[in-house]
C-alpha positions in Angstrom: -71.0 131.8 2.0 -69.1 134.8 3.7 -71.8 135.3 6.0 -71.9 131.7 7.4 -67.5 131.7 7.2 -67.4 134.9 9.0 -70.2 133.1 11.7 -68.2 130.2 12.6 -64.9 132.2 12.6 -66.8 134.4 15.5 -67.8 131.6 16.9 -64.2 129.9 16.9 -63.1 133.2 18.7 -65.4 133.5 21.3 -65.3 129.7 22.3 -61.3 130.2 22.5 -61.8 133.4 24.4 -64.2 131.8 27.0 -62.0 128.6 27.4 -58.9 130.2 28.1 -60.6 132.7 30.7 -62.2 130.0 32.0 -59.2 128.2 32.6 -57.2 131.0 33.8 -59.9 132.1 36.4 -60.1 128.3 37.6 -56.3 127.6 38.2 -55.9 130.9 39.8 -59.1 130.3 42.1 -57.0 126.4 42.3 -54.4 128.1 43.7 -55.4 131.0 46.3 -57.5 128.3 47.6 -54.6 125.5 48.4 -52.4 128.4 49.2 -55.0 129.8 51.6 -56.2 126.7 53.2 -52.5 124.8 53.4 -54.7 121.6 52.9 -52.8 118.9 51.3 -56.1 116.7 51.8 -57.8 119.2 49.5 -55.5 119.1 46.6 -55.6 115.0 46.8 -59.3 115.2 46.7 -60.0 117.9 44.2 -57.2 116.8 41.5 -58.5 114.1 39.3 -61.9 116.6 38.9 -59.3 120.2 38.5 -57.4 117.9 36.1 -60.6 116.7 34.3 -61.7 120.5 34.0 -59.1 121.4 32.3 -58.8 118.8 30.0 -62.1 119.9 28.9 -61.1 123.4 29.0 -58.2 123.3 27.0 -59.6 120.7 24.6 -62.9 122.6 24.0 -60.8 126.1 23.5 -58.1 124.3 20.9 -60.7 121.5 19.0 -63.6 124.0 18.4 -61.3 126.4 16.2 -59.7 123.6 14.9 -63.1 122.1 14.0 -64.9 125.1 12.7 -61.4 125.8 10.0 -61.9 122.6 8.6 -65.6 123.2 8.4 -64.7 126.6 6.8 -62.4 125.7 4.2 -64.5 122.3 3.4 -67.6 124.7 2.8 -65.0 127.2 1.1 -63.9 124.2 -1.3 -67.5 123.2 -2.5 -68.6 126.7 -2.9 -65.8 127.3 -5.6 -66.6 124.2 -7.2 -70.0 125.0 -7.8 -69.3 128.7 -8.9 -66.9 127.6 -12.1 -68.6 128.3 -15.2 -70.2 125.8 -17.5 -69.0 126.0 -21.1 -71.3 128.2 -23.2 -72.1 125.8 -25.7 -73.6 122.9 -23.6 -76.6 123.4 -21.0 -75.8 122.3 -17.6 -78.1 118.7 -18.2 -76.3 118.0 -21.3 -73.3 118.4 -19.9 -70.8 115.4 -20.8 -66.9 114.8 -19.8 -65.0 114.4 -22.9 -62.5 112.1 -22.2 -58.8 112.9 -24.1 -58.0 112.7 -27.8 -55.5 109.3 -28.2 -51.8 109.6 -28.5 -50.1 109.1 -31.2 
């Protein structure tokens, strides 16, 4: 299980590191261009998709790490589950819950 947890923690980073470049390169390039061109008419025109770009951006570049820890400590969870040791006196099909002796 290390190889797949260390896999989607890579993958969490490099989705966040492409995100946030992504959105840093497009607000910058967002802003030398309404700075250069003094077009009002552009930034009316070009908000709702900048806006919509970055909603992606920013929930791509948070939701995917998010996503891939739960993943990660969901897989983490079963895999110790399955690795506790049976007793030695029962196979694993024989295997029965005891319930607890009665009070007295």
């Amino acid at each position: 299980m290390t190889d797949f947890s260390a896999w989607l923690d890579g993958t969490a980073a490099r989705v966040f590191a492409l995100c946030a470049t992504l959105f840093v390169l497009m607000n910058a390039g967002a802003i030398a261009l309404v700075v250069a061109k003094r077009d009002r008419g552009l930034v009316n025109r070009w908000t709702a998709r900048w806006l919509a770009a970055n909603l992606a951006l920013v929930g791509a570049g948070l939701g995917v790490p998010v996503a891939a820890k739960v993943v990660r400590l969901t897989v983490d969870a079963f895999a110790a589950s399955k690795s506790l040791p049976l007793p030695a006196d029962q196979e694993p099909e024989q295997q029965q819950i005891t319930p607890p002796p009665p009070r007295r």
